[in-house]
Backbone bond lengths (Angstrom), bond angles and torsions (degrees), N, CA, C in turn:
res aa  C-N    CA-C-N  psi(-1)  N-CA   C-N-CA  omega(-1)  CA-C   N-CA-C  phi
1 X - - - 1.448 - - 1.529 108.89 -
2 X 1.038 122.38 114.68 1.579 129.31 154.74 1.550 126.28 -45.56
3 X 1.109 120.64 109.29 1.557 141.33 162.06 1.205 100.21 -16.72
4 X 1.188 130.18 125.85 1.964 137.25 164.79 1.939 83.47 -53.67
5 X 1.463 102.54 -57.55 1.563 80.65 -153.67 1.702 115.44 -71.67
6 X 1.278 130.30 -1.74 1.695 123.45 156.45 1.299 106.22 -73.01
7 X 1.045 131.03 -50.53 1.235 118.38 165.71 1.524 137.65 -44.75
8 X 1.412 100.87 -11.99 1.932 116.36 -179.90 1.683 87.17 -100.21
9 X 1.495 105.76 -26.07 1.757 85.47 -165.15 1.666 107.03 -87.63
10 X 1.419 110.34 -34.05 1.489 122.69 161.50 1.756 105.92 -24.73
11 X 1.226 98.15 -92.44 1.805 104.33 165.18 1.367 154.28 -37.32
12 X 1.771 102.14 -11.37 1.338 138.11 -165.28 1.180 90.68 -80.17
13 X 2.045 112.47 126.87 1.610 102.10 162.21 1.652 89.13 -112.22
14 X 1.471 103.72 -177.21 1.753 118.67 -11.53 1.149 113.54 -57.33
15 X 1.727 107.98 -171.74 1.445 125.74 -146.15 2.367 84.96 -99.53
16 X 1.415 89.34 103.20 1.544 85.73 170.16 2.088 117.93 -93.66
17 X 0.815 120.57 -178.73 1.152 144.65 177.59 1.658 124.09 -77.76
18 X 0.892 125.90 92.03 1.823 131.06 155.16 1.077 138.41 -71.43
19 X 1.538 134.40 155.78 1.289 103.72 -174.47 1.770 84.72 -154.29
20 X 1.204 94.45 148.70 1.330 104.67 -174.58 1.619 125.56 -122.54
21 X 1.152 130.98 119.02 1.591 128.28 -171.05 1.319 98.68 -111.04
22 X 1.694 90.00 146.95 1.582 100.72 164.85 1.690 96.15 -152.80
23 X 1.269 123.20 -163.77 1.698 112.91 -146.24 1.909 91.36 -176.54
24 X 1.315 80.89 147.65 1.587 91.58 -165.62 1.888 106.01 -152.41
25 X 1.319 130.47 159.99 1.399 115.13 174.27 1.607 114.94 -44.06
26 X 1.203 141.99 -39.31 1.168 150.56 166.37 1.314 103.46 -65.09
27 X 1.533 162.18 11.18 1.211 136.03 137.70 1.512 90.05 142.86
28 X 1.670 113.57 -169.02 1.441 125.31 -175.19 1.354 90.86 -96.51
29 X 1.599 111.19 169.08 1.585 113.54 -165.23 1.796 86.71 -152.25
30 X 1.089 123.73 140.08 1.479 138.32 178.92 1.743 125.87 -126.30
31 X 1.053 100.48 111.20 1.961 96.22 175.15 1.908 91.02 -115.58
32 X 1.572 74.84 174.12 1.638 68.61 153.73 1.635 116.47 -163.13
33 X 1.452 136.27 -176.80 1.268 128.29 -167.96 1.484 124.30 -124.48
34 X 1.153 125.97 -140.00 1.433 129.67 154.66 1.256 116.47 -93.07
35 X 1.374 141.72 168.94 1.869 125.02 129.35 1.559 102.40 -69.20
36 X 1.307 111.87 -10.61 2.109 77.06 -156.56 2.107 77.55 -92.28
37 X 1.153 108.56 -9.74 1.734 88.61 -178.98 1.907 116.89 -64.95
38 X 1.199 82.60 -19.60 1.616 95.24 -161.95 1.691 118.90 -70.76
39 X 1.254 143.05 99.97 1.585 136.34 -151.17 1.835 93.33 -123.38
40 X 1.385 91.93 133.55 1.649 101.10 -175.45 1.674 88.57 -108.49
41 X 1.587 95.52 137.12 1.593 133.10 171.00 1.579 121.68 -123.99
42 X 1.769 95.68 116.09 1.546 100.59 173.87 1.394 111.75 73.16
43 X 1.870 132.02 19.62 1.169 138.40 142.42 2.244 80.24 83.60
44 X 1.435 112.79 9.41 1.503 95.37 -172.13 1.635 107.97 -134.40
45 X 1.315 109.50 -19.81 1.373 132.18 -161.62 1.552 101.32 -109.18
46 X 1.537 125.04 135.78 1.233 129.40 139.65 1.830 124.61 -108.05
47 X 1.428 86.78 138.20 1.929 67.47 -172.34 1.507 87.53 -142.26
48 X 1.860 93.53 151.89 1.800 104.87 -154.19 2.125 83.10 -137.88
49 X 0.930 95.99 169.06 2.007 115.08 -160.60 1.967 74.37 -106.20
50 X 1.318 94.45 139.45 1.478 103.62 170.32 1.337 93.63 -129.08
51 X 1.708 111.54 150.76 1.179 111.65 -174.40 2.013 97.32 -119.61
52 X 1.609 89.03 -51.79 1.780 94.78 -170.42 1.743 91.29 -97.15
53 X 1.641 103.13 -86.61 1.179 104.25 -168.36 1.421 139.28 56.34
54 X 1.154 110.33 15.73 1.388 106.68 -174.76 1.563 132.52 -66.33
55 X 1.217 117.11 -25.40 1.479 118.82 169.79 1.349 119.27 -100.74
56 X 1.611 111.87 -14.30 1.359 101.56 136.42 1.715 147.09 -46.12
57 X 1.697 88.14 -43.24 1.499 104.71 175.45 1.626 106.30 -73.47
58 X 1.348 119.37 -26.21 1.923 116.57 -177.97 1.623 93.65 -83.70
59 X 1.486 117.26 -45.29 1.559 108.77 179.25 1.487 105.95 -28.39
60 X 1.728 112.30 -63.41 1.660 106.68 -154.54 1.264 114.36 -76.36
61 X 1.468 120.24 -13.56 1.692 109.43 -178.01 1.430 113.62 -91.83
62 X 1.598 112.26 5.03 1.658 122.25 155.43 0.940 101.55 -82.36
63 X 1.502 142.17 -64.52 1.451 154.30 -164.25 1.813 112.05 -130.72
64 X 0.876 108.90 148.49 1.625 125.24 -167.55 1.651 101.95 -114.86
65 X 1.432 111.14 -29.25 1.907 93.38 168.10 1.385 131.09 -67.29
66 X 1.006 113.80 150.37 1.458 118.89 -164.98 1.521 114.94 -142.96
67 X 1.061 133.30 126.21 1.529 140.57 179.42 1.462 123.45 -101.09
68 X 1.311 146.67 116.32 1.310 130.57 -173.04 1.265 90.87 -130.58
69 X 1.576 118.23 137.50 1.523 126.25 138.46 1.473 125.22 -104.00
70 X 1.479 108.59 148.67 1.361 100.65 166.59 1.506 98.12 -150.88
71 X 1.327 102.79 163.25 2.027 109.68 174.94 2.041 92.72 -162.21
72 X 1.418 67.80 -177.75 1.899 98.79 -163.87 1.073 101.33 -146.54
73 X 1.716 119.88 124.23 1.183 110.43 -179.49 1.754 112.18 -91.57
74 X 0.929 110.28 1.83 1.900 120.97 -165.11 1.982 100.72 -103.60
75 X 1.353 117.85 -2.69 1.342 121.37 -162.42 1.544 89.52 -116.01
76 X 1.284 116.08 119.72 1.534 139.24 140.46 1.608 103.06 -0.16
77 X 1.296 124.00 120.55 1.423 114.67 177.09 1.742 101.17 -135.09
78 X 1.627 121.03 -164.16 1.768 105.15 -172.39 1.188 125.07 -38.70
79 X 1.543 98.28 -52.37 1.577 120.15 -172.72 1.383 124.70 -104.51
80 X 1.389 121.98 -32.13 1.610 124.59 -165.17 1.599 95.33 -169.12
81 X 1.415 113.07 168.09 1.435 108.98 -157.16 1.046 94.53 -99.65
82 X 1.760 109.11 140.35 1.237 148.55 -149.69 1.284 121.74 111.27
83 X 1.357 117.47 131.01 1.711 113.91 -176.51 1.751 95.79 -144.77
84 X 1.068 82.74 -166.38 1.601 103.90 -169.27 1.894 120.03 170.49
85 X 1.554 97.00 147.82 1.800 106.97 -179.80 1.055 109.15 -104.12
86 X 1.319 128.89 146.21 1.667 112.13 128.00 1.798 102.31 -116.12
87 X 1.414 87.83 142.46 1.780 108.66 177.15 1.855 96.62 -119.34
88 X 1.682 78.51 144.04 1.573 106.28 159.99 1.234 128.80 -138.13
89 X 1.040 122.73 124.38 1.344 143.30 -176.87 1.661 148.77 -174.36
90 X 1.130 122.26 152.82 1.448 115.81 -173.92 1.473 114.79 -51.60
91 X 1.874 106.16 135.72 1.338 106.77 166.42 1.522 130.83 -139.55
92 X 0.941 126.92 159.52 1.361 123.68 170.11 1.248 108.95 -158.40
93 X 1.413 101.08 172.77 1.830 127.21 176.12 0.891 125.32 -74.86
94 X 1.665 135.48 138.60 1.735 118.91 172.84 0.867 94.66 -155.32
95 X 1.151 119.62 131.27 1.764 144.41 173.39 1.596 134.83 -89.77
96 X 1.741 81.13 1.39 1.422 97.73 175.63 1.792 116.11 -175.65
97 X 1.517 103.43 153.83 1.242 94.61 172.81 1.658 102.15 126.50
98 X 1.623 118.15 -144.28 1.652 101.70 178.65 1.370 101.85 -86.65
99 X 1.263 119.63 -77.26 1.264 130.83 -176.85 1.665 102.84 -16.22
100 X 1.426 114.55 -71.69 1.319 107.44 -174.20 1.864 124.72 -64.80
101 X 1.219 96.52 -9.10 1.638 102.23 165.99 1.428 117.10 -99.04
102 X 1.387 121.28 -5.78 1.713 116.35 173.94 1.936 87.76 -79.27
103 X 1.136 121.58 -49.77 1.650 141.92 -167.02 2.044 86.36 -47.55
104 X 1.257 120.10 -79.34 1.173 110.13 -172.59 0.927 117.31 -77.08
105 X 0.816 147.47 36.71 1.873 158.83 162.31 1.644 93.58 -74.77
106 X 1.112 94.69 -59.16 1.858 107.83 -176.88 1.360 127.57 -77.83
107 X 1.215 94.79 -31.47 1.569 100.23 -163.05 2.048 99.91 -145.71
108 X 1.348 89.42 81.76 1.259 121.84 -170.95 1.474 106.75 -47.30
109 X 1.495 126.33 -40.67 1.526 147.71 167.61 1.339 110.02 -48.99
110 X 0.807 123.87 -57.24 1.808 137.47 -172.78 1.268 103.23 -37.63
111 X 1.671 107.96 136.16 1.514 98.02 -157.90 2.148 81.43 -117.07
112 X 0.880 106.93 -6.33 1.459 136.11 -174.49 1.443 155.22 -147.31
113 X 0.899 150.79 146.81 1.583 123.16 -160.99 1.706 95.23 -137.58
114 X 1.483 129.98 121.27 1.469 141.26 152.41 1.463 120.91 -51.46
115 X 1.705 116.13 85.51 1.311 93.79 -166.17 2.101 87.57 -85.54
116 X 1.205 101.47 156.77 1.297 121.64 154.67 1.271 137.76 -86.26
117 X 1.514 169.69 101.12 1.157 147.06 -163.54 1.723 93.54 -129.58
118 X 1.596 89.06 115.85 1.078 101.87 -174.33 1.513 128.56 -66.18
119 X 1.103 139.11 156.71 1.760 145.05 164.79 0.730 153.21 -153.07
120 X 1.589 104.32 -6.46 1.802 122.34 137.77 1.291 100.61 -141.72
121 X 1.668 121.91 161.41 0.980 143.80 -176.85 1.701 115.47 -149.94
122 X 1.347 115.29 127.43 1.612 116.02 161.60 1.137 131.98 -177.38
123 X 1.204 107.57 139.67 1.532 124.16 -174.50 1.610 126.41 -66.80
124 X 1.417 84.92 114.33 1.310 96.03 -167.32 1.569 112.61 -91.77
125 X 1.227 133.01 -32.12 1.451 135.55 -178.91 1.763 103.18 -117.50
């Protein structure tokens, strides 16, 4: 289950910065996205519009873990405003299907959609 509050920070403008790791025999590999790209499904799922991604997409069919952070510096966080996540969880690519048709609904470009399935989550700021 996803945190009410990633889900407030997901949605939180402005539009901040994510970043996403994944890891392969050659090392960890990092892109990163929007928050406002990012749409949570089924209180369990995050799913983000991929455009390039490509060694992201070879990262996960070596390995399926996946790390995402994101924060806001204008959003209320433990102590003083500013917060921030880090999530972990399984991911992969799909080029088709629901997930990847809620993804191009929006974002017409997306040649793919990163679903996430989340399995830990926490707030770090």
């Amino acid at each position: 289950m996803i945190d009410d509050k990633l889900i407030e920070l997901i949605n939180f403008p402005p539009d901040s910065a994510a970043s996403i790791v994944t890891n392969s025999k050659e090392g960890s590999h990092v892109v990163n996205t929007w928050n406002s790209y990012i749409k949570v499904v089924d209180n369990k799922y995050l799913l983000i519009p991929v455009g390039r991604m490509k060694q992201t997409e070879k990262n996960l069919l070596e390995d399926k873990r996946i790390l995402l952070t994101i924060s806001n510096r204008e959003m209320m966080g433990l102590s003083y405003k500013g917060t921030g996540f880090l999530v972990k969880g399984d991911g992969h690519i799909a080029t088709s299907g629901a997930h990847y048709e809620t993804i191009k609904q929006s974002f017409g470009w997306a040649r793919g959609v990163l679903v996430i399935e989340v399995r830990e989550q926490q707030q770090t700021l």
